[in-house]
C-alpha positions as CSV (number, residue, x, y, z in Angstrom):
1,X,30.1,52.1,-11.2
2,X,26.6,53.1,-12.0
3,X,23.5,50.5,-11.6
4,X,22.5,49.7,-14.8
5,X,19.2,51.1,-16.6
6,X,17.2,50.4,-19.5
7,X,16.6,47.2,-21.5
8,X,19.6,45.2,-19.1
9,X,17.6,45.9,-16.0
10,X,14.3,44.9,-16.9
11,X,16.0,41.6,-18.5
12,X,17.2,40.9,-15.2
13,X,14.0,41.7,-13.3
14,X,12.0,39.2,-15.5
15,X,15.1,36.4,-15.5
16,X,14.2,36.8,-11.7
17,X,10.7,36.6,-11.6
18,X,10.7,33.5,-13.9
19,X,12.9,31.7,-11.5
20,X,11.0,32.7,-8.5
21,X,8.0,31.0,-10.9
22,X,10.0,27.9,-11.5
23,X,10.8,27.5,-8.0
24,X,7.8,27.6,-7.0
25,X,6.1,25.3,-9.8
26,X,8.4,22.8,-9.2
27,X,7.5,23.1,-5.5
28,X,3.7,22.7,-6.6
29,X,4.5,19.5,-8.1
30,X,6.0,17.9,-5.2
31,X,3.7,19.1,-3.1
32,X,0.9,17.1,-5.0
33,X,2.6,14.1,-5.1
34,X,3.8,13.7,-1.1
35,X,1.4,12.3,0.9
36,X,0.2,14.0,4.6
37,X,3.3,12.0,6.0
38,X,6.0,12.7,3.7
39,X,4.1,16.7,3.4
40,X,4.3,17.2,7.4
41,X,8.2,16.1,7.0
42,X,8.9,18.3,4.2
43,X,6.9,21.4,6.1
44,X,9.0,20.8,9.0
45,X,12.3,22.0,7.3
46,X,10.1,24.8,5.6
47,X,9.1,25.9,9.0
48,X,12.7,26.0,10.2
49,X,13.5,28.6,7.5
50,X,10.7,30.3,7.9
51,X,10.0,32.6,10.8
52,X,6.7,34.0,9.9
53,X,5.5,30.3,9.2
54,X,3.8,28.6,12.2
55,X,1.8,25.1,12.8
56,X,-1.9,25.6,13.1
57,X,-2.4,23.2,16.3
58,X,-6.2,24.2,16.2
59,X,-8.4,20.9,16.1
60,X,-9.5,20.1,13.1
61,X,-12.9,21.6,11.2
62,X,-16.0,19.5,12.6
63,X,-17.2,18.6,9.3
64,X,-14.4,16.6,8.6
65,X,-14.1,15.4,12.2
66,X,-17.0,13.8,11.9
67,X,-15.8,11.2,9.1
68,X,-12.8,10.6,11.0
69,X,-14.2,10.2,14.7
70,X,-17.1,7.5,12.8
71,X,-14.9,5.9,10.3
72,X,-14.6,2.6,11.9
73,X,-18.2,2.5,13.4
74,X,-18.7,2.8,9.6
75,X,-16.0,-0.2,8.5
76,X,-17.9,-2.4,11.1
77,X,-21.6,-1.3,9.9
78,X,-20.9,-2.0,6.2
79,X,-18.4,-4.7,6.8
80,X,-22.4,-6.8,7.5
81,X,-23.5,-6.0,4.1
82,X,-20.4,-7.2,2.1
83,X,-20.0,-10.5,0.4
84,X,-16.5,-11.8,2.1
85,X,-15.8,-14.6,-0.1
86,X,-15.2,-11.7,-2.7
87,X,-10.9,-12.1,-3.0
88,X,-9.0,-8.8,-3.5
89,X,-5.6,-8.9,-4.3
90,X,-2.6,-10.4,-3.3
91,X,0.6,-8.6,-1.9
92,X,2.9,-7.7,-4.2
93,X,5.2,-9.8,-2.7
94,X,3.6,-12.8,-4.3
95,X,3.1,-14.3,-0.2
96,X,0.3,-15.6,0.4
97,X,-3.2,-14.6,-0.7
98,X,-5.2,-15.2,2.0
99,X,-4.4,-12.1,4.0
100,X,-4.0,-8.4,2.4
101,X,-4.1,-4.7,3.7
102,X,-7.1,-4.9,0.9
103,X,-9.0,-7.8,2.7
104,X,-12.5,-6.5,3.6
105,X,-12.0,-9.2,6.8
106,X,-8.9,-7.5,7.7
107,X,-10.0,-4.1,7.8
108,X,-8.5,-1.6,10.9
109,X,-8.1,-5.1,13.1
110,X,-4.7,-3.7,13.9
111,X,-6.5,-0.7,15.3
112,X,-9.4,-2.0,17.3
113,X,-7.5,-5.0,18.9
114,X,-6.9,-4.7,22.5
115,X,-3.8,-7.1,22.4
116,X,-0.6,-6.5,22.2
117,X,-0.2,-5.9,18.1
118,X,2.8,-7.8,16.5
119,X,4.3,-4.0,15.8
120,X,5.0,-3.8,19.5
121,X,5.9,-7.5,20.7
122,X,9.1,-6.8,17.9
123,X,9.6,-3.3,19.1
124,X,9.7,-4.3,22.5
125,X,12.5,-6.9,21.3
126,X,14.5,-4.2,19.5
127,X,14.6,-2.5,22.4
128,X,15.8,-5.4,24.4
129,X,18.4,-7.2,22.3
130,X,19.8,-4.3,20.2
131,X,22.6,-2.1,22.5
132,X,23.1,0.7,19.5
133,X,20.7,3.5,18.9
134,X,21.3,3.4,15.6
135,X,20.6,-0.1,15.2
136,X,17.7,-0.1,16.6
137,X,16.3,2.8,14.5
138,X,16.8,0.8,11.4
139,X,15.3,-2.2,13.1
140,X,12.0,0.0,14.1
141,X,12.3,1.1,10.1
142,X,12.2,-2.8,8.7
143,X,9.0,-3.6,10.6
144,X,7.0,-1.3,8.2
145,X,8.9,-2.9,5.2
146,X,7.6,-6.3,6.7
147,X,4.4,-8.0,3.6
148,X,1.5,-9.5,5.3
149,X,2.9,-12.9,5.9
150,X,6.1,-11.0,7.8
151,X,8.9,-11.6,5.5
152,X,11.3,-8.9,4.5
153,X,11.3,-9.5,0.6
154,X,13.7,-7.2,-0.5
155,X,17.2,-7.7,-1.1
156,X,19.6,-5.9,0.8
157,X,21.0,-3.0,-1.8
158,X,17.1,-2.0,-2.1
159,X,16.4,-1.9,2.2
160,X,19.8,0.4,2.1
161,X,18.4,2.6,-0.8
162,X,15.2,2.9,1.2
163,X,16.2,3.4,4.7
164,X,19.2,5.6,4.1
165,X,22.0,3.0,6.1
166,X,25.1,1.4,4.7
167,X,24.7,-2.1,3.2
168,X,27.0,-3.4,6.0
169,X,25.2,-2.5,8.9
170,X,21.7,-4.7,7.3
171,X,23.9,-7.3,6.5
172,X,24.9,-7.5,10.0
173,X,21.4,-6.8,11.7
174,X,19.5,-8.8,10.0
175,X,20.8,-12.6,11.5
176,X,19.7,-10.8,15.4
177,X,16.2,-9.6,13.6
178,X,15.5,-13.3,12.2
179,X,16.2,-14.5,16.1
180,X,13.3,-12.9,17.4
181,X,9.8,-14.1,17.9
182,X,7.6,-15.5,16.1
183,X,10.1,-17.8,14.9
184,X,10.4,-17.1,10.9
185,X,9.6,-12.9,10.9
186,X,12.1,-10.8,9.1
187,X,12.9,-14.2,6.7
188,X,13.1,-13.7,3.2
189,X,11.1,-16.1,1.7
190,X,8.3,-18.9,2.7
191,X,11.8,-21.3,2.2
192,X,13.8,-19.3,5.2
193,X,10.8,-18.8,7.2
194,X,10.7,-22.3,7.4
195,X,14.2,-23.3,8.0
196,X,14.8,-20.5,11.2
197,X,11.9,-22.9,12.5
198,X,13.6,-26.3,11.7
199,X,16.7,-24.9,13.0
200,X,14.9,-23.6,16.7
201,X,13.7,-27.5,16.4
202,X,17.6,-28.8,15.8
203,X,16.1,-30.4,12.7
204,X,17.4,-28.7,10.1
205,X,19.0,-30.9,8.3
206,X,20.8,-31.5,4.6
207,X,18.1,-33.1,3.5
208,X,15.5,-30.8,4.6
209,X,17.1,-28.0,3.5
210,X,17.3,-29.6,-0.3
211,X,13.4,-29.9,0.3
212,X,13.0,-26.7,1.1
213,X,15.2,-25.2,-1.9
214,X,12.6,-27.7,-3.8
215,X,9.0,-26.6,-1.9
216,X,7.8,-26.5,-5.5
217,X,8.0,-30.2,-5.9
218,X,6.7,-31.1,-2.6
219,X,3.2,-28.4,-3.9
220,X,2.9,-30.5,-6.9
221,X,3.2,-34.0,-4.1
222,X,6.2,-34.7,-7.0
223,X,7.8,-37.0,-4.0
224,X,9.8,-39.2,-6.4
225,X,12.0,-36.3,-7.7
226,X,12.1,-35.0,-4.2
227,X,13.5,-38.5,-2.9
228,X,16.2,-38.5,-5.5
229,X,17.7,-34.9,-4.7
230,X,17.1,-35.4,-0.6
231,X,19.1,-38.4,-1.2
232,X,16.5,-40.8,0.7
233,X,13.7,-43.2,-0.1
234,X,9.8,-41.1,-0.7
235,X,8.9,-42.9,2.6
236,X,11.2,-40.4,4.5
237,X,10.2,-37.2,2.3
238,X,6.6,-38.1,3.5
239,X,7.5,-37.8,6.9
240,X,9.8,-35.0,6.3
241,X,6.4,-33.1,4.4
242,X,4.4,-34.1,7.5
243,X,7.4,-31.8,9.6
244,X,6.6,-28.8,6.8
245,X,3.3,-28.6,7.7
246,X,3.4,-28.4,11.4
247,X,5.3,-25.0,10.6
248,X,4.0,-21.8,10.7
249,X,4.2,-20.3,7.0
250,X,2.9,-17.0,8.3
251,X,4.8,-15.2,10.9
252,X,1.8,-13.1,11.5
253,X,-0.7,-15.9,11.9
254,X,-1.5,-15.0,15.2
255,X,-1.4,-11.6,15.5
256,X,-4.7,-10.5,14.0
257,X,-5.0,-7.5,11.8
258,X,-1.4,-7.1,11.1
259,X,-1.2,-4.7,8.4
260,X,2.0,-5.1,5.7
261,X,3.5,-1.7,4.9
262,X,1.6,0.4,7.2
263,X,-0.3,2.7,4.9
264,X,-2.0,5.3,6.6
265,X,-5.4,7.1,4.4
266,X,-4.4,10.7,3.5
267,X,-8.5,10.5,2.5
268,X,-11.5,9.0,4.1
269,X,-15.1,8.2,2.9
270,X,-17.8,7.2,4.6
271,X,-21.6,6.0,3.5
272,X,-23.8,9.3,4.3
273,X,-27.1,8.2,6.1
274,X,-30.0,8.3,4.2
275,X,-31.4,11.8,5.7
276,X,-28.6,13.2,4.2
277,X,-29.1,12.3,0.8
278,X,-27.3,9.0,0.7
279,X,-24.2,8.3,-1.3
280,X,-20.6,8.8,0.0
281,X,-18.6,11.6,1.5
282,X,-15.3,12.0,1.1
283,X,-12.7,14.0,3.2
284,X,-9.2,14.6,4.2
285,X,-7.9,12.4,6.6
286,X,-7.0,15.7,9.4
287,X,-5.3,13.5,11.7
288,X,-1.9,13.3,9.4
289,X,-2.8,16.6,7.2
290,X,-0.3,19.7,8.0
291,X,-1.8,22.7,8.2
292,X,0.7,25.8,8.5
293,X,-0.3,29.4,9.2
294,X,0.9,33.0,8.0
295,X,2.1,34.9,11.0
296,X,0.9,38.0,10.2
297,X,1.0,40.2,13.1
298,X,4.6,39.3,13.5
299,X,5.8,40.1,10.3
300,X,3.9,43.5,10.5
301,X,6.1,44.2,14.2
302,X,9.6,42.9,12.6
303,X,9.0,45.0,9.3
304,X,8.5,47.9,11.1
305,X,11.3,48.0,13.3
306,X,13.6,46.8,10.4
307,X,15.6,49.6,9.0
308,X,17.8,47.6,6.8
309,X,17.1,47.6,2.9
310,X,18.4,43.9,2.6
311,X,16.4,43.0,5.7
312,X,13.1,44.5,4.5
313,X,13.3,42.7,1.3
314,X,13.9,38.7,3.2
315,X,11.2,39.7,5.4
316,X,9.0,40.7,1.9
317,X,10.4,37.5,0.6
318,X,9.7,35.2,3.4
319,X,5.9,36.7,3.7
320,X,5.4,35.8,-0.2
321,X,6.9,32.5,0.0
322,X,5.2,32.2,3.7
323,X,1.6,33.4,1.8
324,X,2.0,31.1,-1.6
325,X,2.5,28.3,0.6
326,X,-0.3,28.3,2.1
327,X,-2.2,28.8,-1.0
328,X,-0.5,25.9,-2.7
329,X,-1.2,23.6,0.5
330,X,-5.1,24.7,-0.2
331,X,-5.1,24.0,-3.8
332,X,-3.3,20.6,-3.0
333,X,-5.9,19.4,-1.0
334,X,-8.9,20.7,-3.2
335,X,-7.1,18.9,-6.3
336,X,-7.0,15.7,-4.0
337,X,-10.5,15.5,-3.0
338,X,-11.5,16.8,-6.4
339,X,-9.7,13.6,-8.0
340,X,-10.5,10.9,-5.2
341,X,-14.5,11.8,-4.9
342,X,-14.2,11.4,-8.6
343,X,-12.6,7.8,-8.3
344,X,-15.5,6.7,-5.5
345,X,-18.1,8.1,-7.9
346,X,-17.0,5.9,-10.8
347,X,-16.4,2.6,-8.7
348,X,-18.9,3.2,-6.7
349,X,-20.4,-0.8,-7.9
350,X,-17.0,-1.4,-6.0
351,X,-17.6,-0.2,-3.1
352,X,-21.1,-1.2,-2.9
353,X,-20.9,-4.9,-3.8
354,X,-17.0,-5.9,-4.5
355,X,-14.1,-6.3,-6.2
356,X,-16.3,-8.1,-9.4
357,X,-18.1,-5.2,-10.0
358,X,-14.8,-3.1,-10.1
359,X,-15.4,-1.0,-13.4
360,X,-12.4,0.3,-16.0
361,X,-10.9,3.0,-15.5
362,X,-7.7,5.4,-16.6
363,X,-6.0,8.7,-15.6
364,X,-7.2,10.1,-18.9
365,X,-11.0,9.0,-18.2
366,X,-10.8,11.1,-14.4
367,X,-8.8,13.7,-15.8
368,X,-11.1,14.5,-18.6
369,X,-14.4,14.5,-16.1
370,X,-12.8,17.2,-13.9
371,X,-10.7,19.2,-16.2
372,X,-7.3,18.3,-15.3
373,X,-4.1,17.6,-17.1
374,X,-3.6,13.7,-16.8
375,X,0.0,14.4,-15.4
376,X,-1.7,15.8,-12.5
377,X,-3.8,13.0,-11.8
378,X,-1.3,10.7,-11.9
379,X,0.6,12.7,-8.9
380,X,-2.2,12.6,-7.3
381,X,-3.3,9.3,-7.4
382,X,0.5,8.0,-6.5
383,X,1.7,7.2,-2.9
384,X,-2.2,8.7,-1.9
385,X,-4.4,6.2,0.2
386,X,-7.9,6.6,0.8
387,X,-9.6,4.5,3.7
388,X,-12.8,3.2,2.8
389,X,-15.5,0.5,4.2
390,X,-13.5,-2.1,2.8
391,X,-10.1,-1.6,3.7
392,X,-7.1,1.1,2.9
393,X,-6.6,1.2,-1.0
394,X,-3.9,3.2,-2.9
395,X,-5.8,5.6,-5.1
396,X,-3.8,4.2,-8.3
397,X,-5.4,0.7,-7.3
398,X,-8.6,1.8,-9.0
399,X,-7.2,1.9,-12.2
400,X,-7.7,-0.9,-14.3
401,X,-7.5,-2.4,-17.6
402,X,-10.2,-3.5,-19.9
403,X,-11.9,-6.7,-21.0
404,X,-14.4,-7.1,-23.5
405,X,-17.7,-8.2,-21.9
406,X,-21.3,-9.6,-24.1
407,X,-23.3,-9.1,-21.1
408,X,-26.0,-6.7,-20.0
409,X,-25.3,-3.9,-22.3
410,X,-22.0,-5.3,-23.5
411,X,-19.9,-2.7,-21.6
412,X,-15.9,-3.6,-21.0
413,X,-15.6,-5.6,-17.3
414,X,-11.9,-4.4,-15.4
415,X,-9.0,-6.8,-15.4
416,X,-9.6,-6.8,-11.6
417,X,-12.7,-7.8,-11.4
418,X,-12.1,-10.8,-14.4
419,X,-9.3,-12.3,-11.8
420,X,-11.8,-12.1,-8.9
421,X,-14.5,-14.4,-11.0
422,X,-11.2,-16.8,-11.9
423,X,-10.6,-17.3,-8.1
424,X,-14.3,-17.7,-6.9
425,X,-14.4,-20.7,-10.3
426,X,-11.4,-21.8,-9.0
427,X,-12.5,-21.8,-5.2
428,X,-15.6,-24.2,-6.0
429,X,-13.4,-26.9,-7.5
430,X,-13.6,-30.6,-6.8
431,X,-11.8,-33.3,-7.5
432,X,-13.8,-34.3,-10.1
433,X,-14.3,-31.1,-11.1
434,X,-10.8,-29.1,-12.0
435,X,-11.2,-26.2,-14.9
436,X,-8.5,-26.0,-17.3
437,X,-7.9,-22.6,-18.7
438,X,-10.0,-23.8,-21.4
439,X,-12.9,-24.7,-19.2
440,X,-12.1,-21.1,-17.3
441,X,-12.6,-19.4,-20.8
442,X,-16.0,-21.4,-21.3
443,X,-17.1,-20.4,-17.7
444,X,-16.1,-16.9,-18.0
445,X,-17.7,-16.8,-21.5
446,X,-21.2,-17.7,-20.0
447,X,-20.6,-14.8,-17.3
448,X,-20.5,-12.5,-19.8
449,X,-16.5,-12.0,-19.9
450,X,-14.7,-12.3,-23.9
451,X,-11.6,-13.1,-22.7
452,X,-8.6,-15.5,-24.7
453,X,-7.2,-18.3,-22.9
454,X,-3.6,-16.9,-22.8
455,X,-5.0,-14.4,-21.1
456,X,-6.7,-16.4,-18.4
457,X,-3.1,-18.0,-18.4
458,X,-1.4,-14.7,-17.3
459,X,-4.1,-13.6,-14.6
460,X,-4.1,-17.2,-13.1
461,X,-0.3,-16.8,-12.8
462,X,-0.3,-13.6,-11.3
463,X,-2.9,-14.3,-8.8
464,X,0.0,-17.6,-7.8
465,X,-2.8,-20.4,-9.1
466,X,-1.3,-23.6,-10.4
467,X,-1.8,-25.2,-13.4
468,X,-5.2,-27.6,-13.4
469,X,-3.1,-30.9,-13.3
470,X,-1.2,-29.0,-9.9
471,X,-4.5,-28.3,-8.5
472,X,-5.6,-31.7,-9.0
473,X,-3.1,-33.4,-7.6
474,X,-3.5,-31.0,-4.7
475,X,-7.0,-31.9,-4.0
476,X,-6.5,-35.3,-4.6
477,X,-3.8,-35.4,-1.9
478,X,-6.2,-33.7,0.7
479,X,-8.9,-36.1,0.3
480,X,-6.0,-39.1,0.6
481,X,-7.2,-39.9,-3.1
């Protein structure tokens, strides 16, 4: 039969080229939205199809080095000039606020300590208790799905989505991981963490358990209810509250710096010295970027001693696909840098002074300053961290909503920043002197900040405040009122 000519032909050569197009669009997409870590994995199975790909092993361009080798000379140098009663936000695991990857206190501890980290005190178990490999692969996996306070939050369904294991094999790994030290890591809750305690004690008993199912009541010092369903007199839930609070509700208390979710800058920035021209330079992180290389002079030798049609044309293919790559890898990173220098610029009042001065801020508003589609900002800005003076932050964190502000110059204040002024209110309290969320609106209102008091509602209860008459009570009880 003969090959087909004319109009059928070049139908098929353009049906081609247009998939070879898609292909590779749809790789440029997920290029852009892996970070270095999930972009080395992916290069590795592109390097194993690959032959005329290859690692560059080189060491990294000096300019960049030079962020990288100073960055946490720079964390420590800055860390003087911040204000560190400034609160950033909590986990998203609602556990407590007073540690956070984004805590300018916290900031690369896990790195500089010299003591043993809790990372490797629970490795070093995993490899001692846990006989099967796989086992203890999944074990090493939970420790980065561990919040600040060292629980393991999500359910069971979600850790077997995320890991890639059966459901079964969690289910039965889980009761040796809530064994090992400190007592209360891998629990699920502030509730469990306190029971594996009680039960190392031999205390735990029905009663206490009810109390913990009930740690509500026992915050609000509601110790008649809590007598009724512990089945004893409030003389005995005293005493059993005094137990509580010789517990640790932190797993992690004593291992400094212990950072939740290990999240590992794909870019860095660093305050330029004056001589320089001041301001802030930003870079990739070249520790954990890929960079791949085109090996040309082996695809020069191969094609030339290649006498096969069909073998010429896979070694044509491979160099195109080898050759795009690359390009694409380029582009990724300029679009990365282009988008993150263009965060730092506009929260630069963040990074100089804190959280309050954390400006509004949308994917439209950075995609319109450097000419970008918004969709493409968005990739970007997901799963991407940047490691700056104060702390490691998710690029999407500096996106915020609006509130109307009447001070200087009447400009809109972020969302962010408005909780931040509703904590350090709420920080100053006495017991004389508890703000309702009307007195917060009053407050807020002479700051500067138009804001209704449903809303201060909603951001109290996302930031895990109580209500004024809990927080009152609270106080009260401390002072033995």
């Amino acid at each position: 039969m003969s090959t087909p000519k004319g109009p059928y032909l070049d139908l098929k050569q353009a049906l081609s080229q247009n998939l070879v197009m898609n292909q590779q669009m749809q790789q440029a997409v997920k290029l852009l939205q892996l970070s270095n870590i999930e972009l080395s994995e992916f290069l590795d199975d592109i390097l194993a199809d690959n032959p005329l790909l290859e690692k560059d092993e080189s060491a990294p361009a000096s300019e960049n080095g030079d962020i990288e080798e100073s960055f946490e000379d720079a964390v420590r140098e800055e860390q003087t000039d911040f204000d560190a009663g400034s609160s950033m936000m909590a986990d998203s695991g609602g556990g407590d606020t007073s540690f956070s990857p984004h805590n300018p206190n916290d900031v690369f501890e896990n790195t500089a300590s010299e003591e043993k980290s809790l990372r490797d005190v629970l490795v070093e178990q995993i490899q001692t208790n846990l006989d099967d490999a796989r086992d203890r692969m999944v074990a090493t996996l939970l420790i980065d799905e561990l919040d600040s306070t060292g629980y393991l939050r999500d359910d069971i369904p979600t850790l077997s989505e995320k890991i890639g294991c059966k459901p079964e094999r969690l289910e039965a790994l889980l009761p040796q991981l809530k064994e090992f030290e400190p007592t209360g890591i891998f629990a699920k809750n502030l509730s469990e963490c306190l029971a594996l305690q009680l039960e190392e004690r031999g205390a735990l008993t029905p009663a206490f358990e009810v109390l913990l199912d009930n740690l509500n009541l026992l915050a609000e010092h509601d110790m008649k209810t809590l007598s009724k369903l512990c089945g004893t007199n409030e003389e005995s839930v005293q005493e059993m509250a005094l137990v509580i609070r010789t517990l640790q509700p932190r797993p992690t208390a004593n291992y400094d710096g212990f950072v939740a979710q290990t999240a590992i800058p794909d870019v860095l920035m660093q305050k330029q010295k004056r001589e320089a021209g001041g301001g802030w330079k930003v870079a990739l992180n070249n520790e954990t970027l890929p960079r791949v290389l085109v090996n040309n002079e082996y695809y020069t030798t191969v094609l030339s001693k290649t006498s096969k049609k069909e073998d010429k044309q896979y070694l044509r293919d491979q160099y195109q696909t080898a050759n795009w790559l690359v390009r694409a890898m380029d582009q990724r990173a300029q679009t990365i840098l282009k988008v993150a220098a263009e965060i730092v610029e506009e929260q630069n009042g963040f990074f100089l002074y804190g959280v309050e001065f954390l400006q509004p801020l949308t994917l439209k508003d950075i995609a319109e300053k450097i000419e970008m589609h918004e969709s493409t900002v968005s990739r970007v800005t997901t799963n991407k961290y940047i490691g700056t003076p104060r702390g490691i932050f998710e690029l999407k964190y500096f996106f915020t909503s609006s509130v109307s502000s009447t001070g200087s110059g009447g400009s809109d204040i972020s969302s962010e920043a408005v909780k931040a002024k509703i904590e350090a209110l709420i920080a100053d309290e006495t017991v004389k002197n508890v703000y309702s969320d009307d007195a917060l609106v009053k407050e807020l209102q002479k700051q500067g900040v138009d804001i209704a008091r449903r809303t201060v509602a909603k951001y109290r209860d996302t930031l895990h405040i109580p209500s004024s008459t809990q927080r009152r009570r609270i106080l009260k009880n401390r002072q033995g009122l």
